[in-house]
N, C-alpha and C positions, 0 to 999 in steps of 0.2 A: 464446053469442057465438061467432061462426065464429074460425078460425085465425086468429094475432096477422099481419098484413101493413099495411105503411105504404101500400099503394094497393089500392083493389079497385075503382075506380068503373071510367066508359067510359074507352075508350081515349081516346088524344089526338086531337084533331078535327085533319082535312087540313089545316085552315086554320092551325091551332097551327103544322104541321108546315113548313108553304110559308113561313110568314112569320119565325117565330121562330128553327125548327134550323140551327143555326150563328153566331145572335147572341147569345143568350142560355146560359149554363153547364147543362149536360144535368139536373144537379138541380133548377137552377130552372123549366126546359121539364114538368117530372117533378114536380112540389110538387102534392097534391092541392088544390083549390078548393073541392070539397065537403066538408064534413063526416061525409057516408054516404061519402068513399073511404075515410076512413080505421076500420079496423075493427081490433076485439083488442086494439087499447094499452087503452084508459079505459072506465069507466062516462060518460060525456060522451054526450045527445040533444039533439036539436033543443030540448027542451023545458028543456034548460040554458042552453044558449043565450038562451031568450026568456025566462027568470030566471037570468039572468046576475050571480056572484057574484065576488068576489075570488079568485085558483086560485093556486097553484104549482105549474108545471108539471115533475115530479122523473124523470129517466131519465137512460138515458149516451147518449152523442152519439149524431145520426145517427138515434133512435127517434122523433123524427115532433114534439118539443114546440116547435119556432118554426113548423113547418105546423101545426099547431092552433092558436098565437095566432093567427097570418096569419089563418085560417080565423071566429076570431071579431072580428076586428076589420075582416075584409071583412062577417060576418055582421051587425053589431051596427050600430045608426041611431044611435049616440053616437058622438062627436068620438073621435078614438083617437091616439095619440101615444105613438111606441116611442124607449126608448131602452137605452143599454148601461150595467149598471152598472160595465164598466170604465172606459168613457169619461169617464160623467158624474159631475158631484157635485151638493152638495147646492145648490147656485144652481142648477143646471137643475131638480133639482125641484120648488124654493119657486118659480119659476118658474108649472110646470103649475098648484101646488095654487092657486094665485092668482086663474089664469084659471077654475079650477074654484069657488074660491069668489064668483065672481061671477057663478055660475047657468050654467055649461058643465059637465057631466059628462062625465068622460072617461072611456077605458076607456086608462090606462096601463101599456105592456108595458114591464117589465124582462127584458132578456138576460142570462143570467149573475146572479140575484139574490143570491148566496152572496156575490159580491165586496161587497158594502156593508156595512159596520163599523156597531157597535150603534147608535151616535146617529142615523145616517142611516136606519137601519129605524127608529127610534123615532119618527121625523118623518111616519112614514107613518100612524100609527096613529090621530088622529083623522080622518082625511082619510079613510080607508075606513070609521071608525066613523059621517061623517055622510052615511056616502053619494055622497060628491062624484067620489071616486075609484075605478073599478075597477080592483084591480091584478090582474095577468097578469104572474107571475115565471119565469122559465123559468131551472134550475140541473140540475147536474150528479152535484152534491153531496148527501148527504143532510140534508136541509131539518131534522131532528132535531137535528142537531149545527151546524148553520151560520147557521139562524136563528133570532131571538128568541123565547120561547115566544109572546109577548103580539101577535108577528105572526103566529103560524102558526097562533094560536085563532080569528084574522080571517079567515082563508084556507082555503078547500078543496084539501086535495091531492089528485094527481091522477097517477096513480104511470104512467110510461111501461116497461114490460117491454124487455129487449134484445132484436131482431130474432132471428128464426131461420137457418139456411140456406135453408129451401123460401121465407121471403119475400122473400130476396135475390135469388131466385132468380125469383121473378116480377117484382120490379125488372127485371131484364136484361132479361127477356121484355119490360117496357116499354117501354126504352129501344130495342129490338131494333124493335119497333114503329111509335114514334117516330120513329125514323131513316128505315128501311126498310132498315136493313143489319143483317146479320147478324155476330153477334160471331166474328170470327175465331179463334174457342180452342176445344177440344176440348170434351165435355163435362165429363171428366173437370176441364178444366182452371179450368171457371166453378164448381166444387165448391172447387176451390181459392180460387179468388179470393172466393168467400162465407168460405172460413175464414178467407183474409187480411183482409178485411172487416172481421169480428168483431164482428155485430150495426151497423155504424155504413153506414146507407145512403148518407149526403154520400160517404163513403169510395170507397164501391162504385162509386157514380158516375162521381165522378171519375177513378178508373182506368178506367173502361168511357169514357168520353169519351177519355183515353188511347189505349186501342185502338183507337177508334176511326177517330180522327184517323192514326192510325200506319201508315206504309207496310208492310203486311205480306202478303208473300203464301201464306201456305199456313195453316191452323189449330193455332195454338201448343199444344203438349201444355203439358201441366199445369207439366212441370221448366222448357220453354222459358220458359212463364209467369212461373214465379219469376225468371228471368234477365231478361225484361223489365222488368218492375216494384221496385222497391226495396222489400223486403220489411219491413213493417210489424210492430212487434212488437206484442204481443194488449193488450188493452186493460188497464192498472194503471199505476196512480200512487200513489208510497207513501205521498201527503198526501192520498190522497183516499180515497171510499168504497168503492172495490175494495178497498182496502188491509185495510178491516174486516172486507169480505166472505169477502174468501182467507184468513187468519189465523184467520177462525172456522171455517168449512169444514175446514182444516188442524186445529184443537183437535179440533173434535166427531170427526172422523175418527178420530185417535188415542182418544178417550174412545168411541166405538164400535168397536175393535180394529179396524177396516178398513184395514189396511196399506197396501193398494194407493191407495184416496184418498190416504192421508194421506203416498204419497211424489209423487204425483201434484200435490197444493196445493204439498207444499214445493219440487217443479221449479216448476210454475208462478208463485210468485214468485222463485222463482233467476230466470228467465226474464226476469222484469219487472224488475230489478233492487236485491231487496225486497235491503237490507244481512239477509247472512246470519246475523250475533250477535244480530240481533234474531229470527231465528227460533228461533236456538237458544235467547236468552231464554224464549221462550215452552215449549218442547221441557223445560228444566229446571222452569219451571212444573207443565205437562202433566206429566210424572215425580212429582210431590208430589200437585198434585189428583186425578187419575185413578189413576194405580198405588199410591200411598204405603207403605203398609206389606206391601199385596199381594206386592211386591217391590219391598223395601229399595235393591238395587241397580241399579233404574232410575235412581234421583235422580243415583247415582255414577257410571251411563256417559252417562246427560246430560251431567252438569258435564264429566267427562272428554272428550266433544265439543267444549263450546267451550272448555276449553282446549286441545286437537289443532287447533282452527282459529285461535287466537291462533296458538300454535305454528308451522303449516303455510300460514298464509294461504290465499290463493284461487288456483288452483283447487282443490288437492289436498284441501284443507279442509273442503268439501264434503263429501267419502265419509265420513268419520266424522261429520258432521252425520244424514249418510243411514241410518248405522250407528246413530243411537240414536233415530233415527224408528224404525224396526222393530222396534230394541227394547222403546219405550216403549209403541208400539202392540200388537206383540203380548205384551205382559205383561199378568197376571192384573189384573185392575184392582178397586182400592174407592177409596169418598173418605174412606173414616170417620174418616183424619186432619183433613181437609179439614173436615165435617161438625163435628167434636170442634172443632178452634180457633172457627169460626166459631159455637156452642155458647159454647164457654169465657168469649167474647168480651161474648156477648152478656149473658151471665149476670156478670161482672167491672159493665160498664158500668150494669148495674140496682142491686149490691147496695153499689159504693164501696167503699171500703178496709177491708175488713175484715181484721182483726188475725190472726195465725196461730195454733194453741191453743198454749198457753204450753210442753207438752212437745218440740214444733218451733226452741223458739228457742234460742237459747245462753245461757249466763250465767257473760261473762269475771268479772264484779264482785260483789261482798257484797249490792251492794243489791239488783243483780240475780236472785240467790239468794232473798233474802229476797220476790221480790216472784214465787217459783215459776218463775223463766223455768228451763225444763230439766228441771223438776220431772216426773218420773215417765215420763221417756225412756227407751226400753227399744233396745240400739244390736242391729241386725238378724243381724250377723253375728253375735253373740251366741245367737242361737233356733236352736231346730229347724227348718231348712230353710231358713238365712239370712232368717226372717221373722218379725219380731215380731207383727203383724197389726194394728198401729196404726194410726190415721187420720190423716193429715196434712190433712186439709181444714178450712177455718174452717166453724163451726158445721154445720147442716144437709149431709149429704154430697152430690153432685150425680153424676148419669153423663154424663159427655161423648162418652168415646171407648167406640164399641159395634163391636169388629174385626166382620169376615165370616165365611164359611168359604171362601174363595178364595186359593189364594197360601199364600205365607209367612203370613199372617195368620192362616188357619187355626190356625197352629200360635201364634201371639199369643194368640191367641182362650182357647184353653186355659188359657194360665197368667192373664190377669185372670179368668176365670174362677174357678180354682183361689184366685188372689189374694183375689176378694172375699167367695165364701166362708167364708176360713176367716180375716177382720177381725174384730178383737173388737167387739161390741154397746158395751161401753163404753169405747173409744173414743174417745165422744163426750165434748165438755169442754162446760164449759156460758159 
């Protein structure tokens, strides 16, 4: 499949251009018709088309999913009927399904299909199971967390990728075509306006109609550009699926020592306005999972971050946020605590409550005595090398935590080593 671009078919016919340019909004002059224009977002053929199934159409704004419904509901010889799922409710849909169960098959587009709350996706569910309805949902959001599972086993997704710069870039060149006028900005300065963009073609457009229309006489550099335009900030929303994207990014970064991403995510959502305690949230996390015992004192210049941003608020607050990214990241890393609980956990949950051996427990009382609790407690400080070598584990012994040889842990390592070695065999209680 060639390079991801929202148009590659012919140019726009003379006739498009005489009759339309200037009544019509330059994106909608610019929406492919064909199906061969649009290449690189989908596996989507003609021959989907002509077995045409229920879709959800999933990308961030701007990557081509309302010109692909367009596109199949110009294509399709069934009845088609778009609506919004902000607008509508559920009497506009029992609505379509009605006409459809009277022998019209429709092929119905949802805008926005995330906005509909569980009941109303559930109403959809035999209506595409008997065939009556095709839906075409088109969201934002990741269809995984937003929609029902029992509707998205009915549905093919249909994953739209973010625009690039070089195909914003042939955008212009369309629009540029379209017109017959050339964009007034530098080049330098339509590199800008694809960043400002930020994969979202409606964007691009509409500032390029902007300049268009705009009395300007000389080719704006790139800085003039920014003084034209109101400057757009990059694409994230901290209730939506960016939100997950950057936050992971951000993790993995730090859990691969790559410093430079991982200050890199955390500006970028500073940027977007991601509330900065919940990165450091995360930060004290990443401190525990990733480094743990590697170094002990990751966990304590985490926490001591956000409290310096309790402390210091925003903006100042920030640099010591920045301060235990680098540290967190470039610290030796294991998860074997990490590992260990999760281990511990799993093995608690299989075997129930089992008792602790009777030399572990106390015995304030007589009967307690009598019934061994304490019985053959040997107190550690008492041993050769503050160790008695007793087992404290109920029955069967288990290994949870397995250090590394990275870090402080190295030096962990040793002493359970040393430790389990020299545990007595019996130990064990029955």
């Amino acid at each position: 499949m060639t390079q991801n671009s929202l148009f590659n078919g012919p140019s726009p016919s003379k006739t498009t251009k005489a009759s339309d340019a200037g009544t019509k909004p330059l994106a909608e002059l610019l929406r492919p018709v064909n199906l061969q224009d649009l290449i690189g977002h989908i596996e989507f053929t003609e021959n989907n088309l002509k077995n045409l199934q229920s879709l959800i159409l999933w990308g961030p704004p701007g990557s081509g999913k309302t010109t692909l419904a367009r596109i199949i509901s110009a294509k399709s010889e069934l009845k088609s009927v778009s609506l919004s799922a902000v607008t509508s409710g559920t009497a506009d849909f029992r609505n379509i399904f009605d006409i459809a169960n009277r022998g019209t098959k429709i092929v119905l587009m949802i805008d926005e299909i995330h906005h509909l709350n569980k009941s109303q996706q559930d109403i959809f569910l035999p209506h595409i199971e008997n065939g009556n309805i095709i839906l075409i949902g088109t969201t934002t959001e990741n269809p995984s967390f937003e929609l029902r599972q029992a509707l998205l086993s009915r549905c093919k997704v249909v994953v739209f990728p973010r625009l690039t710069n070089s195909d914003l870039m042939q955008i212009i060149s369309r629009a540029e075509h379209l017109t017959g006028i050339p964009l007034k900005i530098t080049e330098d300065a339509k590199n800008s306006l694809c960043d400002l963009a930020d994969g979202d073609a409606r964007y691009l457009l509409n500032r390029v109609e902007e300049i268009l229309h705009a009395n300007i006489d000389h080719p704006l550099s790139a800085e003039e550009l920014g003084d034209f335009i109101h400057k757009k900030l990059k694409s994230y929303d901290k209730k939506a699926d960016e939100h997950y994207n950057l936050i992971s990014a951000f993790h993995k970064s730090i859990r691969g020592s790559d410093v430079d991403a991982a200050l890199y995510w955390f500006t970028r959502m500073l940027h977007g306005g991601e509330d900065p305690l919940y990165i450091g949230r995360r930060l004290v996390r990443a401190a525990s999972e990733e480094v743990g015992m590697a170094d002990p004192q990751a966990l304590t210049v985490a926490v001591a971050a956000v409290d310096a941003y309790h402390f210091l608020g925003s903006p100042e607050g920030e640099l010591a946020l920045a301060q235990a990214v680098v540290y967190v990241a470039t610290a030796p890393k294991s998860n074997a605590v990490y590992c260990a609980y999760n281990e511990a956990n799993a093995y608690v949950e299989k075997t129930g409550a089992v008792p602790p051996p009777k030399h572990a427990l106390n015995a304030p009382t007589k009967l307690m005595k009598k019934l061994d609790y304490g019985k053959g407690y040997v107190y550690d400080h008492d041993a050769e090398h503050a160790y008695s070598g007793q087992s404290y584990f109920p029955e069967e012994r288990q290994s949870f935590y397995r250090p590394n040889d990275r870090g402080f842990e190295r030096e962990i390592r040793k002493r359970v080593d040393w430790w389990n070695n020299n545990r007595h065999d019996d130990s064990k209680h029955s």
